[in-house]
C-alpha positions as CSV (number, residue, x, y, z in Angstrom):
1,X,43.7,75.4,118.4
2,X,47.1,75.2,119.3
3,X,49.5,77.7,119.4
4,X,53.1,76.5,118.5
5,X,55.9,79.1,118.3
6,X,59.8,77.8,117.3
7,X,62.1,75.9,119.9
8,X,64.0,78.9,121.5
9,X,67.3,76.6,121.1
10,X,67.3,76.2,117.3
11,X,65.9,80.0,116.9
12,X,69.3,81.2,119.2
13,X,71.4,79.2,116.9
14,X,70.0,80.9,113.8
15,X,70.7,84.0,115.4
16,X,74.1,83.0,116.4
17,X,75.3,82.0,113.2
18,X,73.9,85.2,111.6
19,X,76.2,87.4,114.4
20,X,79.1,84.9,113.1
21,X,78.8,85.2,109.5
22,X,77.9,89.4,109.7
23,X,81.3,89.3,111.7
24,X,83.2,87.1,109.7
25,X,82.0,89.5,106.9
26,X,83.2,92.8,108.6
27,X,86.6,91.5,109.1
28,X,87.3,90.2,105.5
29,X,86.2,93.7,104.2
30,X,87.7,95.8,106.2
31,X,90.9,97.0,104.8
32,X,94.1,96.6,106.6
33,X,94.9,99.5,108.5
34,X,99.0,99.8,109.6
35,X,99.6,101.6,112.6
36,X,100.4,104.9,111.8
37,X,103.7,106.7,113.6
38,X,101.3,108.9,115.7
39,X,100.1,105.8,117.6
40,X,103.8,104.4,118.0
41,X,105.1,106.1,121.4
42,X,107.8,107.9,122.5
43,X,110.8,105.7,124.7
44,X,108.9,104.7,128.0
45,X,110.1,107.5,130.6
46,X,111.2,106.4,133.8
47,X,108.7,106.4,137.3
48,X,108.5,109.6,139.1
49,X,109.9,109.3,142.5
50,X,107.1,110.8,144.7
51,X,104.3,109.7,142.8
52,X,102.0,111.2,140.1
53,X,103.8,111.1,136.7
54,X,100.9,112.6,134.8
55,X,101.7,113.7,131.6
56,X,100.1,115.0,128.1
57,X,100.9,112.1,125.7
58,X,99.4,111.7,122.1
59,X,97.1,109.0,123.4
60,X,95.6,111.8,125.9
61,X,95.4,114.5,123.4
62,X,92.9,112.0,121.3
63,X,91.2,111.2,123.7
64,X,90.7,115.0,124.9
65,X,89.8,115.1,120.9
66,X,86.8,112.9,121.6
67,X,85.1,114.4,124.2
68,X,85.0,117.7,122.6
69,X,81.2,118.9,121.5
């Protein structure tokens, strides 16, 4: 009795084409989202002159957002 199973090769490319087409998928239905004016940021400011330069930006605030429980 002999116990065949599928050539690995043409079972990853089954699987690969699934992943493309489930992506390809995604994309099309998504809608199309425009970047809203909270993302756009503020004029670049200049370098500090003796280093750090942190500051609390929108981008930061989300984040902070996030990690809240």
């Amino acid at each position: 009795m002999q116990n065949r199973q599928p050539n690995p090769s043409r079972r990853s490319f089954f699987a690969g084409a699934a992943t493309a087409g489930a992506a390809a998928a995604a994309v099309v239905a998504l809608p199309h989202v425009a970047p809203s004016e909270s993302v756009v940021s503020d004029a670049p400011r200049p370098a500090p002159e003796k280093g750090g330069g942190y500051h609390l930006s929108a981008h930061v605030k989300q984040y902070y957002k996030t990690t809240q429980l």
